[in-house]
N, CA, C and O atoms as a GROMACS GRO file, in nm:
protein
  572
    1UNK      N    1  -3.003   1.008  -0.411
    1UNK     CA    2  -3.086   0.955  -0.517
    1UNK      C    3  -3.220   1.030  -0.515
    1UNK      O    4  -3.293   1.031  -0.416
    2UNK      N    5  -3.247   1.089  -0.625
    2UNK     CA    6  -3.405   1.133  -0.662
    2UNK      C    7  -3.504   1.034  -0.666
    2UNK      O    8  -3.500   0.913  -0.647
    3UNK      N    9  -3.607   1.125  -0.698
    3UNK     CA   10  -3.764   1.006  -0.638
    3UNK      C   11  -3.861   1.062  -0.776
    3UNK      O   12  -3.838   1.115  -0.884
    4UNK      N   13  -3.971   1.019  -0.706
    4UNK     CA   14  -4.063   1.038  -0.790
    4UNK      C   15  -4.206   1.100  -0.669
    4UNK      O   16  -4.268   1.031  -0.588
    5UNK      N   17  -4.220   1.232  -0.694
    5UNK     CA   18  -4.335   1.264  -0.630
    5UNK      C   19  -4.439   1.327  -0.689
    5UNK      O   20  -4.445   1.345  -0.811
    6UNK      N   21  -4.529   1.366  -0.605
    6UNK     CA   22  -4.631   1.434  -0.614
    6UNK      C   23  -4.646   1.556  -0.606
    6UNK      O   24  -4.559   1.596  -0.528
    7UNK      N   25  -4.724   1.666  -0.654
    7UNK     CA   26  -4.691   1.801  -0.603
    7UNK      C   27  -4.838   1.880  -0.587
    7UNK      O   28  -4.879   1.879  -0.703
    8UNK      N   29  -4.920   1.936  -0.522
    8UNK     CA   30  -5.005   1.966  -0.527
    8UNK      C   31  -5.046   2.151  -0.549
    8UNK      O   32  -5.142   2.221  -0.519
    9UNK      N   33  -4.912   2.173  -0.618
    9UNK     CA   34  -4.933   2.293  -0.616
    9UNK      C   35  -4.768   2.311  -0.713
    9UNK      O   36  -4.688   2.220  -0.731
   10UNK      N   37  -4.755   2.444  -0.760
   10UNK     CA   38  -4.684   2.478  -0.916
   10UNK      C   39  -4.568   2.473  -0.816
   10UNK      O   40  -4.580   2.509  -0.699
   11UNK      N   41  -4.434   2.418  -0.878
   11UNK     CA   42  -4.297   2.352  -0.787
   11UNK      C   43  -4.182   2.424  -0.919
   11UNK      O   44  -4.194   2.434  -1.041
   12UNK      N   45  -4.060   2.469  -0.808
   12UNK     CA   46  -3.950   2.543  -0.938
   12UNK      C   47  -3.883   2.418  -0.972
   12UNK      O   48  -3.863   2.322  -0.899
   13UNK      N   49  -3.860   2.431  -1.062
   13UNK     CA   50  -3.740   2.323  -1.148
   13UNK      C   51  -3.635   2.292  -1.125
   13UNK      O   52  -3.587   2.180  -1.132
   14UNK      N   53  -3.549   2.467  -1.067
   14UNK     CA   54  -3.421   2.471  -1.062
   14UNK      C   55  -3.359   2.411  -0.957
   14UNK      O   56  -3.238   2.399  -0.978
   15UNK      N   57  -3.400   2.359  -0.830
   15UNK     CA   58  -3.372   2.301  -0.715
   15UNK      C   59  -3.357   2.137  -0.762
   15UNK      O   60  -3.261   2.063  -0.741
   16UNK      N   61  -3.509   2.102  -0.845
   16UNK     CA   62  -3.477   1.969  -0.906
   16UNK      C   63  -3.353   1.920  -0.973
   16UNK      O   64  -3.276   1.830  -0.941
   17UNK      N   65  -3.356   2.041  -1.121
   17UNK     CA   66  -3.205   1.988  -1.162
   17UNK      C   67  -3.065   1.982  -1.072
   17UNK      O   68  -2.983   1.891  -1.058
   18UNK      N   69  -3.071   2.115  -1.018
   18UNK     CA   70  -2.977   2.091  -0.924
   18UNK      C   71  -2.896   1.989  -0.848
   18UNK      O   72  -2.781   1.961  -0.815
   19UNK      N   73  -3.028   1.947  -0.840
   19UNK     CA   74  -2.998   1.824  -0.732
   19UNK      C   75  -2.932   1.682  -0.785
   19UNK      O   76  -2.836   1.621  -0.738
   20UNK      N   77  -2.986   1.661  -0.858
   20UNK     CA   78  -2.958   1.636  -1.016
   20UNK      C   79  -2.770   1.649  -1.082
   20UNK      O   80  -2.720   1.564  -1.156
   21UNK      N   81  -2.712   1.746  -1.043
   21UNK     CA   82  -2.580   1.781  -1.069
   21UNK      C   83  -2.496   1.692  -1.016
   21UNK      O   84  -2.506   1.659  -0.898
   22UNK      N   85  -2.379   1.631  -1.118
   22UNK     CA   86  -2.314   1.519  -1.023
   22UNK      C   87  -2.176   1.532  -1.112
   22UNK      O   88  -2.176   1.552  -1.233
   23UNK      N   89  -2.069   1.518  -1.035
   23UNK     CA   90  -1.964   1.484  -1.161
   23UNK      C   91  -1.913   1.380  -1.244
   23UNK      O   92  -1.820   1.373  -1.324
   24UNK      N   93  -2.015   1.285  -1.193
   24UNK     CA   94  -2.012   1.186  -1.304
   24UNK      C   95  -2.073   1.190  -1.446
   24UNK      O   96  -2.051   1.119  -1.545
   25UNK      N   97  -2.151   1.288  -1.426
   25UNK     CA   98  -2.283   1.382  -1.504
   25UNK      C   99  -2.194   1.435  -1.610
   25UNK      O  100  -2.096   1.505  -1.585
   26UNK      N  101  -2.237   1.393  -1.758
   26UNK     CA  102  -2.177   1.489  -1.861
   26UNK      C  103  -2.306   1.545  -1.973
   26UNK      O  104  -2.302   1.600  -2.083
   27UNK      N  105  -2.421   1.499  -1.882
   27UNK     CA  106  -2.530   1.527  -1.993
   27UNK      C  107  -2.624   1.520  -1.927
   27UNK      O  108  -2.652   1.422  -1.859
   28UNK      N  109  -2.699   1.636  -1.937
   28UNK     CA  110  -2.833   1.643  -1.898
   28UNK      C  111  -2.952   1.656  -1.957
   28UNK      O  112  -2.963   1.749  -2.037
   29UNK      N  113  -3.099   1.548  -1.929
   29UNK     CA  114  -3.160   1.566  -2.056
   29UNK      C  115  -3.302   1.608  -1.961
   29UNK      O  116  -3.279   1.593  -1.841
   30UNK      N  117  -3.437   1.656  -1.989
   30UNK     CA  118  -3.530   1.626  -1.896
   30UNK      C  119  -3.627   1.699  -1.994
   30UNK      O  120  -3.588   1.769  -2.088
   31UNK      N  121  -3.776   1.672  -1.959
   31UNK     CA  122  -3.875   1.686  -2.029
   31UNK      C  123  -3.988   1.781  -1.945
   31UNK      O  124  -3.992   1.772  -1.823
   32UNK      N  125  -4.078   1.870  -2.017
   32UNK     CA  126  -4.139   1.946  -1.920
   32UNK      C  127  -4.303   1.910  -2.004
   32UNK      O  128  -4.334   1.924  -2.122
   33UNK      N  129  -4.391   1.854  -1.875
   33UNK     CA  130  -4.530   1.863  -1.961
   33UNK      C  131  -4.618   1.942  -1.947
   33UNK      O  132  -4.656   1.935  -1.831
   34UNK      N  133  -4.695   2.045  -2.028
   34UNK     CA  134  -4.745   2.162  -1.988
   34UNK      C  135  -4.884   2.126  -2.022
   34UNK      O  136  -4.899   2.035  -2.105
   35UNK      N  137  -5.011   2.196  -1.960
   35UNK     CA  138  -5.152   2.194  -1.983
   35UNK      C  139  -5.179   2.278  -2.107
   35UNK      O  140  -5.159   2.400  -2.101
   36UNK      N  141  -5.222   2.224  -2.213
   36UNK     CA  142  -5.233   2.260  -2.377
   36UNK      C  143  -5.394   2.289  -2.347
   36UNK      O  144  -5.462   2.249  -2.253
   37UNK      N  145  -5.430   2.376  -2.464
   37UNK     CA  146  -5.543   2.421  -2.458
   37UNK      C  147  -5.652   2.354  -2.599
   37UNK      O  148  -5.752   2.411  -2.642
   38UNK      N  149  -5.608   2.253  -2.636
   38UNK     CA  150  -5.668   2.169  -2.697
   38UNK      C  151  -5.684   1.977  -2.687
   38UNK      O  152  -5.592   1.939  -2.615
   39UNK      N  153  -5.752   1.881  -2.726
   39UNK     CA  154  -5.691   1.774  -2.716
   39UNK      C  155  -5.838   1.745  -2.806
   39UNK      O  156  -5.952   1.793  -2.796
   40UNK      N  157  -5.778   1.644  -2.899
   40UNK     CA  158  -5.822   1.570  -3.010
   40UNK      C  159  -5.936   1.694  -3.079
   40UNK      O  160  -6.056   1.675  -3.066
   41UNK      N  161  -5.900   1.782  -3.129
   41UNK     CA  162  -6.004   1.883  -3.206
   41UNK      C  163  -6.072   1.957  -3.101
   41UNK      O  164  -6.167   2.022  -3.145
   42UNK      N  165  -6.053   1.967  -2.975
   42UNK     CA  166  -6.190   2.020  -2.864
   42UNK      C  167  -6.068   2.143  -2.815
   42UNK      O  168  -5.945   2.139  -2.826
   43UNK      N  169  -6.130   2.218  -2.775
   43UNK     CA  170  -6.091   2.308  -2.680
   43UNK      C  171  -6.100   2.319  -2.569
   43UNK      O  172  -6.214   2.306  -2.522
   44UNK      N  173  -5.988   2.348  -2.478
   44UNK     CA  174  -5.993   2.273  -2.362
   44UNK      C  175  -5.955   2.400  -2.264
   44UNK      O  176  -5.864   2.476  -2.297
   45UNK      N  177  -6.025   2.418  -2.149
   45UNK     CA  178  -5.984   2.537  -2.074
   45UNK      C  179  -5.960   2.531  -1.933
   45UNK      O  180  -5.993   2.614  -1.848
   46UNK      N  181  -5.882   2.392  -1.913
   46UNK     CA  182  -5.831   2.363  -1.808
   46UNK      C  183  -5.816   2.228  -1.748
   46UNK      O  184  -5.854   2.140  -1.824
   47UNK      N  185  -5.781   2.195  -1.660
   47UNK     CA  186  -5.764   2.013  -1.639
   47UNK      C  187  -5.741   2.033  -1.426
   47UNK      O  188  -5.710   2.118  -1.343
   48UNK      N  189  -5.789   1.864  -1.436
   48UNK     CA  190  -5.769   1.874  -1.310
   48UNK      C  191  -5.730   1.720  -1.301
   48UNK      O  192  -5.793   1.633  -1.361
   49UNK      N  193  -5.609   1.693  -1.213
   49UNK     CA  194  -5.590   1.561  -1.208
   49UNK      C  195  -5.551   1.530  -1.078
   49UNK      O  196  -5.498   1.589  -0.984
   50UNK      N  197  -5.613   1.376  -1.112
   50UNK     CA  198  -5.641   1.312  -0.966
   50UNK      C  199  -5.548   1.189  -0.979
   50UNK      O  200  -5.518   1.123  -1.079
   51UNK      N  201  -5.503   1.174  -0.825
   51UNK     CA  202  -5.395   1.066  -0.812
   51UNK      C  203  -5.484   0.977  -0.687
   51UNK      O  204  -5.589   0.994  -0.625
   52UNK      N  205  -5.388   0.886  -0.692
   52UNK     CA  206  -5.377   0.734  -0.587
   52UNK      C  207  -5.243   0.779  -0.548
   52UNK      O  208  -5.151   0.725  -0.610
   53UNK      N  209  -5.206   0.875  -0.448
   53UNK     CA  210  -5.090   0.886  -0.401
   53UNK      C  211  -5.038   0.798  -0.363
   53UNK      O  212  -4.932   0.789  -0.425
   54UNK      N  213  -5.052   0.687  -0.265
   54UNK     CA  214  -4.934   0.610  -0.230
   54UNK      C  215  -4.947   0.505  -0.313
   54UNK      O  216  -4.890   0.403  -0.275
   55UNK      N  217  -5.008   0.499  -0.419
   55UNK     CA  218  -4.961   0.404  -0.558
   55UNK      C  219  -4.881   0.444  -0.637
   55UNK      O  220  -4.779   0.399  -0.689
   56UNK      N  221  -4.952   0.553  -0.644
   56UNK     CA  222  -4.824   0.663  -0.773
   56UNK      C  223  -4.722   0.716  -0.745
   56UNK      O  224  -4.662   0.786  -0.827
   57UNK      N  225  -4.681   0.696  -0.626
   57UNK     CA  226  -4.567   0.751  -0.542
   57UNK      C  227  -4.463   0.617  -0.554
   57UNK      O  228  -4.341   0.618  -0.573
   58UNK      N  229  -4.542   0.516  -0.539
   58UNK     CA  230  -4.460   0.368  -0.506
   58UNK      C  231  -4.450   0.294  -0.670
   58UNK      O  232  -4.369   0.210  -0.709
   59UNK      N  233  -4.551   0.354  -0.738
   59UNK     CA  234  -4.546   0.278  -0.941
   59UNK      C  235  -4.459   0.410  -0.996
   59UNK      O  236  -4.392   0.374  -1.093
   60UNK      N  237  -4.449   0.473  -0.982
   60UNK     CA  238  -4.353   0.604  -1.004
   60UNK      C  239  -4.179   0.622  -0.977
   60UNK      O  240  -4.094   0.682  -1.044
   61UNK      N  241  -4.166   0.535  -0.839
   61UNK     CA  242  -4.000   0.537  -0.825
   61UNK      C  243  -4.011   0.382  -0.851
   61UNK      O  244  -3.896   0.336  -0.852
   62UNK      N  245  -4.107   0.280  -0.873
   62UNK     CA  246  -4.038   0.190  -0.951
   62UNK      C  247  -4.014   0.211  -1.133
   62UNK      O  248  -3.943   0.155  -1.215
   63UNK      N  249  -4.077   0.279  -1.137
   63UNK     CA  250  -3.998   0.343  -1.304
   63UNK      C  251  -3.884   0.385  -1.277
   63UNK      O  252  -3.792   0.318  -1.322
   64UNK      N  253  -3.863   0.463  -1.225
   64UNK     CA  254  -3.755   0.539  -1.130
   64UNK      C  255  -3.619   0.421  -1.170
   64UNK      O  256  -3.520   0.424  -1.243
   65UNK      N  257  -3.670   0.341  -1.094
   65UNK     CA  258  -3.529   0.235  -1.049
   65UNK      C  259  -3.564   0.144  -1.172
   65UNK      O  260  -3.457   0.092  -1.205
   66UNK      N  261  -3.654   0.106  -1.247
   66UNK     CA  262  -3.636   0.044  -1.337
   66UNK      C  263  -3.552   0.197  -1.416
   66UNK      O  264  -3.433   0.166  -1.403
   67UNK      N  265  -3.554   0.269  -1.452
   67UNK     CA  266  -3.440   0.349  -1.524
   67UNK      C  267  -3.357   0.351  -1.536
   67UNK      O  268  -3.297   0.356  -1.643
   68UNK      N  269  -3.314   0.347  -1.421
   68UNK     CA  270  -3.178   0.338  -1.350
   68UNK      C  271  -3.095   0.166  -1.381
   68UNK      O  272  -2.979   0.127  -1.386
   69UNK      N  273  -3.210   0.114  -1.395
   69UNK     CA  274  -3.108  -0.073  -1.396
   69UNK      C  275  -3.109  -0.050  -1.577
   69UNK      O  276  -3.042  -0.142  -1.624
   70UNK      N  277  -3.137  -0.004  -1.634
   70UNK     CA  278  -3.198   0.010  -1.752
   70UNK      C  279  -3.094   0.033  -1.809
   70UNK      O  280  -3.028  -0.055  -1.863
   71UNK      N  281  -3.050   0.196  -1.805
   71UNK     CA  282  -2.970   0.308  -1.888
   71UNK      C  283  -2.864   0.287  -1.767
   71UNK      O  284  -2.863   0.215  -1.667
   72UNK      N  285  -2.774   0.382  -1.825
   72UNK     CA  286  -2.614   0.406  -1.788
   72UNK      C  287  -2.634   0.560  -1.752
   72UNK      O  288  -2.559   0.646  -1.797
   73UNK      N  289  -2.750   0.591  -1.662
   73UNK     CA  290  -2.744   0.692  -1.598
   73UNK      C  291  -2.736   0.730  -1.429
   73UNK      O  292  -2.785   0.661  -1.339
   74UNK      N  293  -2.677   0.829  -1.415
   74UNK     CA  294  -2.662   0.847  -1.270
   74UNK      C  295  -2.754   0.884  -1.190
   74UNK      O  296  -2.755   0.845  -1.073
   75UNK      N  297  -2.867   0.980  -1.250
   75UNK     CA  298  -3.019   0.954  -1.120
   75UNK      C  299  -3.096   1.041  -1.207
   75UNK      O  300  -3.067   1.127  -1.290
   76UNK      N  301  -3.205   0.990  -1.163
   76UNK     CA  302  -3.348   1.082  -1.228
   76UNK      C  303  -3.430   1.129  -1.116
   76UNK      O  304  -3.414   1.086  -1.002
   77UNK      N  305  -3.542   1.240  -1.155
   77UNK     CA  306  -3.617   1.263  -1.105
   77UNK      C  307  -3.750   1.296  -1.200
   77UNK      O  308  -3.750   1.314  -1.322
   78UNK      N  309  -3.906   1.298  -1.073
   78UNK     CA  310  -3.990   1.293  -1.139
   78UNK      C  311  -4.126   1.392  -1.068
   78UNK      O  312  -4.185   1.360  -0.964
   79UNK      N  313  -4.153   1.504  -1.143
   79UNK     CA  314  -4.238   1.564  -1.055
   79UNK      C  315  -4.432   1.539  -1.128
   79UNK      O  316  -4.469   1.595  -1.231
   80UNK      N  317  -4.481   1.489  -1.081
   80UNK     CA  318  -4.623   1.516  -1.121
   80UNK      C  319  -4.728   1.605  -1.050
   80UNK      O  320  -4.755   1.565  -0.937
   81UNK      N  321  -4.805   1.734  -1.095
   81UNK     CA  322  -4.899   1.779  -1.088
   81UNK      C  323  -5.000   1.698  -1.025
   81UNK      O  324  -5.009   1.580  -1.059
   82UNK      N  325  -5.090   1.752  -0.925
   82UNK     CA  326  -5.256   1.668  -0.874
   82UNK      C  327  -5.313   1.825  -0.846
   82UNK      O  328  -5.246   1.928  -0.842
   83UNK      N  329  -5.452   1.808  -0.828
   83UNK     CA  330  -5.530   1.920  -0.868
   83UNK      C  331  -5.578   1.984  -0.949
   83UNK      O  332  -5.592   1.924  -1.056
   84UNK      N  333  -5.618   2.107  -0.945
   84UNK     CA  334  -5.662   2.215  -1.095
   84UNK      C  335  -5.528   2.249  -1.162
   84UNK      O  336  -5.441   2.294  -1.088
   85UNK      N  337  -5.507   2.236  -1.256
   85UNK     CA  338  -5.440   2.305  -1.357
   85UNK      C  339  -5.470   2.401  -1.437
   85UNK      O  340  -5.558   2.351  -1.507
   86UNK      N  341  -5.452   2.520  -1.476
   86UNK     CA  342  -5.453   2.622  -1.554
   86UNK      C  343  -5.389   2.551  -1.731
   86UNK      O  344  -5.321   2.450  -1.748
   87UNK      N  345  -5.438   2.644  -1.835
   87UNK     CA  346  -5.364   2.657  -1.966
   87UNK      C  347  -5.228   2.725  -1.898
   87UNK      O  348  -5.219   2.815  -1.814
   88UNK      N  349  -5.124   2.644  -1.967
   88UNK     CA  350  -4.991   2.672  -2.001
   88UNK      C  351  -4.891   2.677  -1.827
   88UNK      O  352  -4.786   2.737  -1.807
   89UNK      N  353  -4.970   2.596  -1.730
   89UNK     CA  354  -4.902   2.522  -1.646
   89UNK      C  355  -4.791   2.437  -1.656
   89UNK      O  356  -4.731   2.429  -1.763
   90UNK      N  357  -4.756   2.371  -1.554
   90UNK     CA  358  -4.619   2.269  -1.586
   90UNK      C  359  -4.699   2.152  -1.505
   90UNK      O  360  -4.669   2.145  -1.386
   91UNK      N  361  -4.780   2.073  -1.544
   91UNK     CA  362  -4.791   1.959  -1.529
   91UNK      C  363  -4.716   1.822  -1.490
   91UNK      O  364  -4.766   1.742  -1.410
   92UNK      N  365  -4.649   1.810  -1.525
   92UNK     CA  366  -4.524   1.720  -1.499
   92UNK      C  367  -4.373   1.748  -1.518
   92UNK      O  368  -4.358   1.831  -1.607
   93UNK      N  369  -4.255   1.705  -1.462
   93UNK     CA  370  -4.146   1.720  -1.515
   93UNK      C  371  -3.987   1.624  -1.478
   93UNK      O  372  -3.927   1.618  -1.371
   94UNK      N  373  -3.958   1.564  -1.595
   94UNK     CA  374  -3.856   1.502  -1.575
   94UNK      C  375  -3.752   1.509  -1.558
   94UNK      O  376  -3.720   1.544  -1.672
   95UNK      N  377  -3.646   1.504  -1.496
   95UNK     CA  378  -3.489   1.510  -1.541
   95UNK      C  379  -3.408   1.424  -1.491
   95UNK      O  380  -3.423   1.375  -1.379
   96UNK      N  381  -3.281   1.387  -1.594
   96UNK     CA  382  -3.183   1.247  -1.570
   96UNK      C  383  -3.079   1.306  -1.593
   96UNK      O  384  -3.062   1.368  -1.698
   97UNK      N  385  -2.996   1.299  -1.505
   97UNK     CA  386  -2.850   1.297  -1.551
   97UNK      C  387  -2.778   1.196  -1.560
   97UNK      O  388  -2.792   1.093  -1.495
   98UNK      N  389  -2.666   1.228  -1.673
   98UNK     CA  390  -2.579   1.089  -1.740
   98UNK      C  391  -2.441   1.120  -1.746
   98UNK      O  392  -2.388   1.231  -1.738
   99UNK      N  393  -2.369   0.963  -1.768
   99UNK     CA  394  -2.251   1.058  -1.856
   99UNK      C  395  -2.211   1.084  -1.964
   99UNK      O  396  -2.110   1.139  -2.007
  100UNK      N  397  -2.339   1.019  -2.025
  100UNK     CA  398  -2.337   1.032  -2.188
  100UNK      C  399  -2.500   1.083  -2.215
  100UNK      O  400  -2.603   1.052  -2.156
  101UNK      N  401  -2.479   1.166  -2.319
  101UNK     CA  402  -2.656   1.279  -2.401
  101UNK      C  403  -2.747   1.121  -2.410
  101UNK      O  404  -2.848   1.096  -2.344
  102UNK      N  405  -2.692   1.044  -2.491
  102UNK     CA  406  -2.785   0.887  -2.547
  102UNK      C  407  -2.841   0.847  -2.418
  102UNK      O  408  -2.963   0.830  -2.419
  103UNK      N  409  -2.789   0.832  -2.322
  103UNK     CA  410  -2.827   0.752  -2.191
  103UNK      C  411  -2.973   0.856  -2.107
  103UNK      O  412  -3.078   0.822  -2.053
  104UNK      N  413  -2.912   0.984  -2.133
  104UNK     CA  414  -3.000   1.050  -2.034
  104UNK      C  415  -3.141   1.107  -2.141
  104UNK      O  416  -3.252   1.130  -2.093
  105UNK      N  417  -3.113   1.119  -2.269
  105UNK     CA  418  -3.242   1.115  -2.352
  105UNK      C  419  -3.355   0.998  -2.377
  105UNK      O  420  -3.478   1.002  -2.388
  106UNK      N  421  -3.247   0.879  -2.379
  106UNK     CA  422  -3.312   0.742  -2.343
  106UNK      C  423  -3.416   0.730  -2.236
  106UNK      O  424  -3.538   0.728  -2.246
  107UNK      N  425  -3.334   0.724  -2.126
  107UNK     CA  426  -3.444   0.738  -1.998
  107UNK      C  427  -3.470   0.838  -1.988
  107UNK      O  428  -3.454   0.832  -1.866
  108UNK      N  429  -3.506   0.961  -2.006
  108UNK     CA  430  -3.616   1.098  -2.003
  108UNK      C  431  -3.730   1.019  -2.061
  108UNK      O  432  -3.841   1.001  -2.012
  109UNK      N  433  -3.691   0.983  -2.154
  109UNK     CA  434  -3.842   0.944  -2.291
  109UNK      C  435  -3.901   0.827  -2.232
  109UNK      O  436  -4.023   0.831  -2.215
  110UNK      N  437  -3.829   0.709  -2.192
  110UNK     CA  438  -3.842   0.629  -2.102
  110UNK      C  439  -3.916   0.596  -2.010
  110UNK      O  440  -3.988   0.497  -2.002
  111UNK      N  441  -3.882   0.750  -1.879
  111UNK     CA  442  -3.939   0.721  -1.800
  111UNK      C  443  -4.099   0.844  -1.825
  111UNK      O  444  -4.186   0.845  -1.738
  112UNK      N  445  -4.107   0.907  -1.913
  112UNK     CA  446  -4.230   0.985  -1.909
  112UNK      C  447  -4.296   0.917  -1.970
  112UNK      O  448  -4.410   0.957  -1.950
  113UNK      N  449  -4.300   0.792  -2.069
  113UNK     CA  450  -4.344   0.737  -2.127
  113UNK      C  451  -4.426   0.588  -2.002
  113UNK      O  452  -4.542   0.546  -1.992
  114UNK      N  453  -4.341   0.563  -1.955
  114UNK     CA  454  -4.404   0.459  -1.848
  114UNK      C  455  -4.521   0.540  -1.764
  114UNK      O  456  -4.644   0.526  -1.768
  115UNK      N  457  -4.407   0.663  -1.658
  115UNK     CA  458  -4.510   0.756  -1.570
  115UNK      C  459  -4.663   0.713  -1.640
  115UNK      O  460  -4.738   0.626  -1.598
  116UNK      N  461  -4.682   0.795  -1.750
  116UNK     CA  462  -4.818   0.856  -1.841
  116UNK      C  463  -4.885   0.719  -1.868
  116UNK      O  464  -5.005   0.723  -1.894
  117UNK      N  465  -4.827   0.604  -1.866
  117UNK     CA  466  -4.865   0.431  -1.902
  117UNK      C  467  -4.913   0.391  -1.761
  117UNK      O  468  -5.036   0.386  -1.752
  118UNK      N  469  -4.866   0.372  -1.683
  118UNK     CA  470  -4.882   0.283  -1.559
  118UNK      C  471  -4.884   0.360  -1.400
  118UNK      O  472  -4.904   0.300  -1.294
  119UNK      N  473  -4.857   0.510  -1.414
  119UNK     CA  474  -4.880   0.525  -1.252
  119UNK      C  475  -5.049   0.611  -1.263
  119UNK      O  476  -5.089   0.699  -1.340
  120UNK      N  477  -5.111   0.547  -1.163
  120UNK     CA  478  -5.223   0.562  -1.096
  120UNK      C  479  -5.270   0.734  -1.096
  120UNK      O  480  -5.325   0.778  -0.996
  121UNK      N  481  -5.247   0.812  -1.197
  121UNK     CA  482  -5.303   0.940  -1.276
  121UNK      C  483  -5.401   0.979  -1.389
  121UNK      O  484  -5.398   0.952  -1.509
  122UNK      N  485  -5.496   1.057  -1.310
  122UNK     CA  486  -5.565   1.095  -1.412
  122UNK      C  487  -5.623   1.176  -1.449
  122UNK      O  488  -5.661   1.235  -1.348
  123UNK      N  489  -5.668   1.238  -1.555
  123UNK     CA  490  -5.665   1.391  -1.588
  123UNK      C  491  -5.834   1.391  -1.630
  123UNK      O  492  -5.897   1.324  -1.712
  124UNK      N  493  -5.873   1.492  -1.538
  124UNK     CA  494  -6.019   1.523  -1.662
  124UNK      C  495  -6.031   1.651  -1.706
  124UNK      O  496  -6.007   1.747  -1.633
  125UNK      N  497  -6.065   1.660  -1.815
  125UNK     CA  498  -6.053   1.739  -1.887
  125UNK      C  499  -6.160   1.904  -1.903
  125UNK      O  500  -6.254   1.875  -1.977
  126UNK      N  501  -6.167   2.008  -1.872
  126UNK     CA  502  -6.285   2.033  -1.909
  126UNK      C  503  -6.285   2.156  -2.062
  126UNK      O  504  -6.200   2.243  -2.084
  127UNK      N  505  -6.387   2.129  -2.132
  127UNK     CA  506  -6.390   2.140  -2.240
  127UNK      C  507  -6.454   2.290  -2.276
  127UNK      O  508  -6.538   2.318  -2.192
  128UNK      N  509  -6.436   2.403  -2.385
  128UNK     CA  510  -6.521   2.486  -2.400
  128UNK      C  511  -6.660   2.475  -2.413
  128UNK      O  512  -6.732   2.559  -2.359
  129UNK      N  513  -6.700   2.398  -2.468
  129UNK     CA  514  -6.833   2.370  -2.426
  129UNK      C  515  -6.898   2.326  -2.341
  129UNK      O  516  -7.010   2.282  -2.367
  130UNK      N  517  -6.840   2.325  -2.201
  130UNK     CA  518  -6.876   2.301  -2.122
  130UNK      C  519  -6.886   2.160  -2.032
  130UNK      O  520  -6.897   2.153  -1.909
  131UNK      N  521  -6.880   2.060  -2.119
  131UNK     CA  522  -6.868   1.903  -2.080
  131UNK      C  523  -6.704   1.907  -2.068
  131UNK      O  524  -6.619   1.994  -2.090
  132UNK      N  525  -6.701   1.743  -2.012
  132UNK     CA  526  -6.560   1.712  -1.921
  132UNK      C  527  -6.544   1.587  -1.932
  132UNK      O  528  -6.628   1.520  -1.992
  133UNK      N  529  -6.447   1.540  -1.883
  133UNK     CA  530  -6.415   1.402  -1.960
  133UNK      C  531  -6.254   1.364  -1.871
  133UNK      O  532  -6.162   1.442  -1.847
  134UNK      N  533  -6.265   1.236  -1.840
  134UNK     CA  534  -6.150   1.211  -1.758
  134UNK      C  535  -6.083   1.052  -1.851
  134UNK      O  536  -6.137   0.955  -1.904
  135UNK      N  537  -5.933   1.100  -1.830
  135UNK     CA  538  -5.863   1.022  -1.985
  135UNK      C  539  -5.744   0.994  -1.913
  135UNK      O  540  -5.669   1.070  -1.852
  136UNK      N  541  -5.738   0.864  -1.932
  136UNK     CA  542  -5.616   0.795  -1.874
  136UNK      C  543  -5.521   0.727  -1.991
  136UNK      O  544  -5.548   0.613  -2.027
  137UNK      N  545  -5.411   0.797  -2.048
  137UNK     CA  546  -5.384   0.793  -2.195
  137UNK      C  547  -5.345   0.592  -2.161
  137UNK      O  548  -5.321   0.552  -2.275
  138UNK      N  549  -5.339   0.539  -2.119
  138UNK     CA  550  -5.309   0.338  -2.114
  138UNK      C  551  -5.112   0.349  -2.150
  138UNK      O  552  -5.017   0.421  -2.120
  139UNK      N  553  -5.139   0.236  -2.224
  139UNK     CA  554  -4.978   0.240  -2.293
  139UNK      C  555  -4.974   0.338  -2.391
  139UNK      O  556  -5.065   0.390  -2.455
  140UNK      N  557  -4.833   0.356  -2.392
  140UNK     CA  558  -4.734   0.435  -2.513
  140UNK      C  559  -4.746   0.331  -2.605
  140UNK      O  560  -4.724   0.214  -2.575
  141UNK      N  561  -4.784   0.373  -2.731
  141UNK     CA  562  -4.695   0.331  -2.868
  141UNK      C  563  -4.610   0.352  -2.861
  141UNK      O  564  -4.586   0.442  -2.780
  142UNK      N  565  -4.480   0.288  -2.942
  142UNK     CA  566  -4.348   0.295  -2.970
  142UNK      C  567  -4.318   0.398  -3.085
  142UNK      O  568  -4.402   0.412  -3.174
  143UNK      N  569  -4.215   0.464  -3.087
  143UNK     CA  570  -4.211   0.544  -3.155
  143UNK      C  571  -4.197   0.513  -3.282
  143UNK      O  572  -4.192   0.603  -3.367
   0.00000   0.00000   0.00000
């Protein structure tokens, strides 16, 4: 069973999905979040985010397992970024495998949508002009 961690430094993917591979597995769905170089009209030239590790480690695989009681999928995983981030980094990244596409797109959206809601992360921002700003996006709207 996959988890939900922390990473303090840029992590490959391909070991994640991997791991991830199951033959109960007929569908794989997962989400990648990258450091954008804008947010709400500002220009933005980098981010740095700060965690509550053993909160966000422990509010993180309970998304995790709430996923899992949730959907009709066989396991997820969850990587989050802490530290400086660069433009066009990988910030976060999800992946679920299923045995059906519906189940494992469900909980991808699911669980990045909780992560970004409720685990103990937060990003500040710093801006081309020089000011900075730290933004904890709260709840998801529904789509």
């Amino acid at each position: 069973m996959q988890g939900f961690r922390l990473a303090a430094a840029a992590f490959d993917i391909a070991p994640l999905r991997e791991a991830l591979l199951d033959p109960r597995a007929g569908a794989f769905a997962s989400f990648e979040g990258w450091v954008r170089n804008h947010h709400d009209g500002r220009a933005v030239h980098g981010l740095y985010y700060e965690a509550y590790p053993a909160l966000a480690e422990r509010e993180g695989n309970a998304v995790l397992a709430e996923a899992r009681s949730r959907f009709a999928i066989v396991d997820a995983c969850c990587v989050h970024r802490h530290g400086e981030l660069a433009i066009g980094e990988l910030a976060v990244w999800v992946g679920v495998s299923a045995a059906h596409r519906d189940a494992a797109f469900d909980a991808c959206r699911y669980i990045i949508d909780e992560v970004k809601s409720r685990v103990p992360i937060w990003k500040r921002e710093r801006y081309a002009d020089g000011d900075a700003g730290w933004l904890h996006p709260g709840p998801v709207a529904a789509p």
